[in-house]
TORZA-854251 format. One record per residue (C-alpha): y, x, z; chain. Coordinates in Angstrom, 2 decimals. Layout:
REM TORZA-854251
ATOM       y       x       z kette
ATOM       Y       X       Z     A
...
//
This chain:
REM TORZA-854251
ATOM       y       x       z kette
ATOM  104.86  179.44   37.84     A
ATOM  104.18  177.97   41.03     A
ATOM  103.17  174.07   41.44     A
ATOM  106.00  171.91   43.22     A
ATOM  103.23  170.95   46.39     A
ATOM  103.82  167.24   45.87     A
ATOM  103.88  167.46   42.27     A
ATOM  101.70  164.28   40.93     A
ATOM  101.01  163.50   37.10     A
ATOM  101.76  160.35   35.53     A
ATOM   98.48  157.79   34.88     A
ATOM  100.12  157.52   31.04     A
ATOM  100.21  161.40   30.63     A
ATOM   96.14  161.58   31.37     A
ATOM   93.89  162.23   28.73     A
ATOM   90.55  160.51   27.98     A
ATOM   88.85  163.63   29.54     A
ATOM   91.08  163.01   32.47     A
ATOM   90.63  159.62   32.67     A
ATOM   86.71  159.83   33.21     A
ATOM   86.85  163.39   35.68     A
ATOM   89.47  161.07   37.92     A
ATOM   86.80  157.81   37.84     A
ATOM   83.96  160.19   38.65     A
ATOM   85.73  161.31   41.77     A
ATOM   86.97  157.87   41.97     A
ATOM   83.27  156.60   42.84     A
ATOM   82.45  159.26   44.63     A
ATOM   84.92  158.73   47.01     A
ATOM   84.55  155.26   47.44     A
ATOM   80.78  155.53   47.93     A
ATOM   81.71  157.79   50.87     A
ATOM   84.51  155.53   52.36     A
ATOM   81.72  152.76   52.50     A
ATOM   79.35  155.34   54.23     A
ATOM   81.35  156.11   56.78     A
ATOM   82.57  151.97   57.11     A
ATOM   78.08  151.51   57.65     A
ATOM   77.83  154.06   60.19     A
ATOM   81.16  152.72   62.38     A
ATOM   79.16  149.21   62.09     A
ATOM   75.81  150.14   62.44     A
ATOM   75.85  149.49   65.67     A
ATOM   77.58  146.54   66.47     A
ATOM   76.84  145.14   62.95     A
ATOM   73.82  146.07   61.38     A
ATOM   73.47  143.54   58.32     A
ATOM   76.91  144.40   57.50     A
ATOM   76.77  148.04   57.90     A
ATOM   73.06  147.04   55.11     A
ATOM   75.81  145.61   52.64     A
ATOM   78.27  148.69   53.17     A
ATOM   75.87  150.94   52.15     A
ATOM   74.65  148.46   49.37     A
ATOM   78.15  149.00   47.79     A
ATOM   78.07  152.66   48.44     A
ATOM   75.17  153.00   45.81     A
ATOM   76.42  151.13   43.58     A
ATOM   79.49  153.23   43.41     A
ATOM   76.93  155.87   43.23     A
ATOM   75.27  154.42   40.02     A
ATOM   78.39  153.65   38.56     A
ATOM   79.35  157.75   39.01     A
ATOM   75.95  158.62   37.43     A
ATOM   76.98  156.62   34.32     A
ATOM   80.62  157.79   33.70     A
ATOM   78.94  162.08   34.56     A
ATOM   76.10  160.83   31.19     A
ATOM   79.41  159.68   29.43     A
ATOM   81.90  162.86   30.25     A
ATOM   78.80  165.12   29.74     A
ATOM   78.10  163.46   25.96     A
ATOM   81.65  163.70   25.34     A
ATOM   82.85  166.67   27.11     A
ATOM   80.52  169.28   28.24     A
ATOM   79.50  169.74   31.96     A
ATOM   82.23  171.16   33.32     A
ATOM   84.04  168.00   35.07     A
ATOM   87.23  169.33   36.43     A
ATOM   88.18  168.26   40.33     A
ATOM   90.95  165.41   39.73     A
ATOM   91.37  163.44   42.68     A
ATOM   93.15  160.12   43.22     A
ATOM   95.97  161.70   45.09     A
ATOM   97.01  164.12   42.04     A
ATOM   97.70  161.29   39.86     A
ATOM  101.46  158.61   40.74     A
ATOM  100.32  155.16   41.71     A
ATOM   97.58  155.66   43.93     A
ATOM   97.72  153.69   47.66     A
ATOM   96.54  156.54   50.31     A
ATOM   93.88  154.84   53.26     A
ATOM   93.61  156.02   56.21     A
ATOM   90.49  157.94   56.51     A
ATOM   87.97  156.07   58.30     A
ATOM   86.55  158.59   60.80     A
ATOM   90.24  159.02   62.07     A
ATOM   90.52  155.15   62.99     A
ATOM   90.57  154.68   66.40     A
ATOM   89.59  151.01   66.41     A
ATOM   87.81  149.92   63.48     A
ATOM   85.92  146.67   63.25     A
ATOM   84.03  144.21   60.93     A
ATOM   87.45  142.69   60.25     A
ATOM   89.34  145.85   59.27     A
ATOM   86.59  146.88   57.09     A
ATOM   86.66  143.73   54.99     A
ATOM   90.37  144.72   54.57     A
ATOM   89.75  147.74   53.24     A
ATOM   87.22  147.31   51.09     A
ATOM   89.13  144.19   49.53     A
ATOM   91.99  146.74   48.53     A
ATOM   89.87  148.97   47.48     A
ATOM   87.94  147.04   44.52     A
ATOM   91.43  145.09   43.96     A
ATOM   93.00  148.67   43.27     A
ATOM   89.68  150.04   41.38     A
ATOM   89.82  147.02   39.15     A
ATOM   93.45  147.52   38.00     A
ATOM   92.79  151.29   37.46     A
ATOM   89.00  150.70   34.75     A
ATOM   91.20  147.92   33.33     A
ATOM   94.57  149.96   32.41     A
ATOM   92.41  153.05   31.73     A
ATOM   90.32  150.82   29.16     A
ATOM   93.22  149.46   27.60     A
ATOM   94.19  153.17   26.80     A
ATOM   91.04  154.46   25.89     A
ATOM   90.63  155.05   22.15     A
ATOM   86.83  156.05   22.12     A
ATOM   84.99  153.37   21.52     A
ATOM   82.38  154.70   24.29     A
ATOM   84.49  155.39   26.75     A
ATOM   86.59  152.13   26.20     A
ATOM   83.28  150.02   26.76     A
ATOM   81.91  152.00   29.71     A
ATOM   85.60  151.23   31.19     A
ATOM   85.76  148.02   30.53     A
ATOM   82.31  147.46   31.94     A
ATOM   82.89  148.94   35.14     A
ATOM   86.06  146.69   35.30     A
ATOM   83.96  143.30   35.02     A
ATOM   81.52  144.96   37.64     A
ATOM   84.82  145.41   39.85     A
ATOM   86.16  142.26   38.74     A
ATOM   83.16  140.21   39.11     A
ATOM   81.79  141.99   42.36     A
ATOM   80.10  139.64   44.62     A
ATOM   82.88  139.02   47.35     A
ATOM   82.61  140.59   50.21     A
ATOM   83.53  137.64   52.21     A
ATOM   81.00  135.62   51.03     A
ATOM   78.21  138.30   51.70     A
ATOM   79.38  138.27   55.40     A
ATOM   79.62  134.84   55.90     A
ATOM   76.56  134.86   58.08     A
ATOM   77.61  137.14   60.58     A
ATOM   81.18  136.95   60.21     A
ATOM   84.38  134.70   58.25     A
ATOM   86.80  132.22   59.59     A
ATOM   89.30  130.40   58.21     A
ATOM   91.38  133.16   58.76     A
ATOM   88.99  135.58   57.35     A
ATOM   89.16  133.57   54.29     A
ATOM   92.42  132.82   53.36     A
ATOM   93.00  137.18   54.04     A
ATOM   90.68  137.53   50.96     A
ATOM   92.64  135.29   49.16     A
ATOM   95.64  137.27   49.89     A
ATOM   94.24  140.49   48.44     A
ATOM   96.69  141.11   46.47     A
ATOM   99.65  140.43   48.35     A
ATOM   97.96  143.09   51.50     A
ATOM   97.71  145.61   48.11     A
ATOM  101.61  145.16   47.72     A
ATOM  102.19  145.14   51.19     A
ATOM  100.68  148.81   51.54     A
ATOM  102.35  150.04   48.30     A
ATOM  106.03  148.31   48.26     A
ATOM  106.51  146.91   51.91     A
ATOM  105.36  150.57   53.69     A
ATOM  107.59  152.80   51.28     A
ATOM  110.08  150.17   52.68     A
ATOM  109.29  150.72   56.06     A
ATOM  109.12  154.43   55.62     A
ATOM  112.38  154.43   54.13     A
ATOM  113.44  152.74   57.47     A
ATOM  112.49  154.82   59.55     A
ATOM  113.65  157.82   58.10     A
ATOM  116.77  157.07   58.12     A
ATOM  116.76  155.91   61.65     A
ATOM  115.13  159.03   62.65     A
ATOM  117.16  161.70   60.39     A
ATOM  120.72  159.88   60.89     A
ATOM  120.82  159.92   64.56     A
ATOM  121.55  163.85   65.10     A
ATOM  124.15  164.03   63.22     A
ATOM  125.86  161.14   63.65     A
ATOM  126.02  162.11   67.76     A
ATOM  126.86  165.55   67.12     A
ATOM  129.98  164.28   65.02     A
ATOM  130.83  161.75   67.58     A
ATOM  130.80  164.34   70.39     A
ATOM  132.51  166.74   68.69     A
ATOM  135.40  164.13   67.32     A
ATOM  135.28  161.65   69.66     A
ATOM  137.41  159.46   67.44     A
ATOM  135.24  156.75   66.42     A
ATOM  136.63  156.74   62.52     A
ATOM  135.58  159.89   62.18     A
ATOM  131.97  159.50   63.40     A
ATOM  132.13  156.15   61.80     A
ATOM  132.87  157.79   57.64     A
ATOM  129.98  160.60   58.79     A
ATOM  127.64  158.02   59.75     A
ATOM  128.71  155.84   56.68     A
ATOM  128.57  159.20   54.73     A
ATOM  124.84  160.11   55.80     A
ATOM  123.15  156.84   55.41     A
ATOM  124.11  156.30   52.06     A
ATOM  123.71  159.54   51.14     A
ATOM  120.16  159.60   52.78     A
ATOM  119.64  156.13   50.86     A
ATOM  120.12  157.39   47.70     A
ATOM  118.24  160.45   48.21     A
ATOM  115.36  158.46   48.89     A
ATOM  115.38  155.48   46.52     A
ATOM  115.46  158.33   43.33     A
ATOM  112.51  159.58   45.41     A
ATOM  110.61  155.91   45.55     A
ATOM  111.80  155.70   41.90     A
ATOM  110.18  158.67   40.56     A
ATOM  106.72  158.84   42.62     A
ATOM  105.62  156.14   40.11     A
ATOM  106.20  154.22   37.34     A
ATOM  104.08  151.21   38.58     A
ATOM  102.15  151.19   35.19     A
ATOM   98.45  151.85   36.90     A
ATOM   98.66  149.91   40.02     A
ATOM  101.09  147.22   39.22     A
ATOM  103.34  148.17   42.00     A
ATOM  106.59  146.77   40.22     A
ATOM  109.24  148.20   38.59     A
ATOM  110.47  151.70   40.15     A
ATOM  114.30  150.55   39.86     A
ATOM  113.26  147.53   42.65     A
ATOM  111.24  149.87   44.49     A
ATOM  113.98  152.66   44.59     A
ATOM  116.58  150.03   45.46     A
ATOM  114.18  148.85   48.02     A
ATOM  113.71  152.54   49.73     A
ATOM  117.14  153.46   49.05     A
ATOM  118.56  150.15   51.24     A
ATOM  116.08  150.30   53.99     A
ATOM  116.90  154.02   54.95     A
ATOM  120.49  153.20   54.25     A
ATOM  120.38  150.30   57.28     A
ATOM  118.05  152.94   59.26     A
ATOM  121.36  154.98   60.11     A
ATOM  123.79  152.12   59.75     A
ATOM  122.05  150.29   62.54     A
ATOM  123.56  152.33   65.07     A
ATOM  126.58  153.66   63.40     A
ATOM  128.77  150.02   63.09     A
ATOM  129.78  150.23   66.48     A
ATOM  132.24  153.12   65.80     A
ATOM  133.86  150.60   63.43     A
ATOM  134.47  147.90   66.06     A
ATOM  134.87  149.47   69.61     A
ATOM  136.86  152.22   71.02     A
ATOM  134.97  155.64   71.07     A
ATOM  133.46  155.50   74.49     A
ATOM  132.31  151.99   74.18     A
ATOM  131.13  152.04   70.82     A
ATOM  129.39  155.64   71.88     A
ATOM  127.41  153.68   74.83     A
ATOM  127.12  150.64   72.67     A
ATOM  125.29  152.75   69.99     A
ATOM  123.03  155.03   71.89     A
ATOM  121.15  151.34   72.63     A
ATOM  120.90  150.60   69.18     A
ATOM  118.88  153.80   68.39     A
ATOM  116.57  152.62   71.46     A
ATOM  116.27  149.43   70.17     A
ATOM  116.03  150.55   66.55     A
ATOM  113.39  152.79   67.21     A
ATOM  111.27  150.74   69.29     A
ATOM  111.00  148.03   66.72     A
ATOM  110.29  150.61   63.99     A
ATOM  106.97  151.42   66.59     A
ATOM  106.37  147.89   66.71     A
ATOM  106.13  147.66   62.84     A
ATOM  104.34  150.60   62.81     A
ATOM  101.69  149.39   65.47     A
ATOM  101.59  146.11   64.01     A
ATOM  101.81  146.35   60.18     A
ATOM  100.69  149.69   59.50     A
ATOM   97.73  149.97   61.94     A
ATOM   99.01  152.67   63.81     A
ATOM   97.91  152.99   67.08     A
ATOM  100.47  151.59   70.05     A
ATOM  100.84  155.21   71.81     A
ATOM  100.99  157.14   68.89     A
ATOM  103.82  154.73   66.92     A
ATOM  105.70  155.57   70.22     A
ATOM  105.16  158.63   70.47     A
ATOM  105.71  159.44   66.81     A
ATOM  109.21  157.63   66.69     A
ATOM  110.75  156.95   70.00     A
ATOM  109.94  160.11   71.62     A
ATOM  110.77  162.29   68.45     A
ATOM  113.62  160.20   67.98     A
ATOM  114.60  160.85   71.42     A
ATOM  114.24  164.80   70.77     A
ATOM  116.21  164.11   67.66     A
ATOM  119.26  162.38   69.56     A
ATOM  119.39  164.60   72.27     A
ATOM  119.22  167.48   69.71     A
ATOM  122.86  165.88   68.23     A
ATOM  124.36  165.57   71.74     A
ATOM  124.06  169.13   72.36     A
ATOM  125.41  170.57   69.45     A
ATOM  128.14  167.87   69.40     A
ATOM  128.74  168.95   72.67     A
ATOM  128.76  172.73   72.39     A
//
């Protein structure tokens, strides 16, 4: 039987084995992210870039210990699991695809990253019943936990004020990438996937009840559709993300106002107006959903506009032809 393509396995359903293949990649992975972070600052920021890869091999170390461990307990076979097969997991940006990348966004980064690699050893030690692989676990937590900050290391060559109250704020930029951008998402989905039919029903009625129930109709359809989504991606037991009711309700309400945003007017004007009056609403709609996207999600100015007002665009004028047919 053939594997839904986003199909993701709970953290609670892994075994032990599981548990130590995933941390193996884990480190691995990390100790490549910081690579690649050392060779963007090399350049501009040697001593930093020194510290980068100073992390990188102790991720490195930390993978030798948990392959001894896995190897004692399990053979040497270590199955590929990856942090993006298991529910919970935030997914970076990879760092060679950055366009701009600086000493600033790479103290960002790396501050999620230990905050999130903390949270997984100490959840995956609390479930551990090995007495091996529980201390190992809870080991590399406390090295996670009490890992020199990053901040501090720079301070040399570069930390503000600002610089320092953003590592206080760790965790709130960790539930800013995890509950605020399925949020956002959410948005702009429904912005996006509302507007064609909305204008084809409004061209082909032209009576503004009418488009007004099929807009109503499709937004909170499209809301519900995607808070069960957000609900069941994850349970929020590994990361700490909150519970998945709030985070459905969350989704679920922020694609909802995506399509509602530009369908009100049908309930307050007469078709024509309220037509005319809405087609600016999906312009202004989508250009502050590229502004959030530039500004909060570090997506590059052209490409958030390109990505949402132009397809957006396509979208609309996609709905006024077949409303018009």
């Amino acid at each position: 039987m053939a594997i839904p393509r986003n199909h993701k396995k709970k953290f609670s359903e892994l075994s032990e084995r599981e548990i130590l293949a995933l941390a193996i990649s884990g480190e691995e992975e990390d100790a490549r992210i910081y690579m690649s972070i050392a060779s963007r600052l090399q350049e501009n920021f040697p001593h930093s870039a020194r510290i980068f890869m100073e992390m990188a091999h102790e991720e490195l170390e930390h993978k030798r210990r948990l392959e001894e461990l896995y190897r004692e307990k399990f053979g040497d076979i270590i199955p590929l699991i990856r942090k993006e097969d298991v529910a919970g997991f935030v997914r970076h940006s990879p760092v060679w695809l950055l366009p701009d990348f600086d000493i600033e966004r790479a103290r960002r980064l790396a501050l999620v990253m230990e905050l999130e690699t903390y949270r997984f050893y100490k959840r995956a030690a609390e479930k551990a019943k090995d007495p091996k692989v529980r201390e190992l676990l809870e080991w590399l937590a406390e090295q996670e936990r009490h890992h020199e900050s990053l901040a501090a290391r720079l301070e040399l060559e570069y930390v503000d004020a600002d610089a320092r109250l953003e590592e206080r704020e760790a965790a709130r930029r960790l539930f800013a990438l995890q509950v605020v951008q399925p949020g956002l998402m959410g948005l702009m989905d429904g912005a996006v996937s509302s507007v064609a039919p909305i204008f084809a029903a409004a061209l082909a009625t032209q009576d503004s009840w009418q488009t007004f129930q099929v807009g109503l109709a499709m937004s909170v359809g499209s809301g519900i559709s995607m808070g069960i989504a957000e609900a069941l991606s994850d349970d929020g037991e590994l990361t700490g993300r909150g519970h998945p009711l709030i985070r459905g309700l969350a989704s679920g309400l922020m694609t909802m106002l995506g399509g509602l945003g530009f369908t009100w007017p049908f309930l307050f004007f007469e078709f024509w107006t309220a037509f005319w009056v809405s087609i600016i609403m999906v312009v202004l709609e989508l250009g502050l959903i590229a502004w959030i996207r530039y500004r909060f999600m570090e997506t590059p100015l052209h490409r958030a506009f390109i990505q949402i007002v132009v397809g957006g665009a396509i979208v609309l004028l996609v709905g006024l032809f077949i409303g018009g047919a």
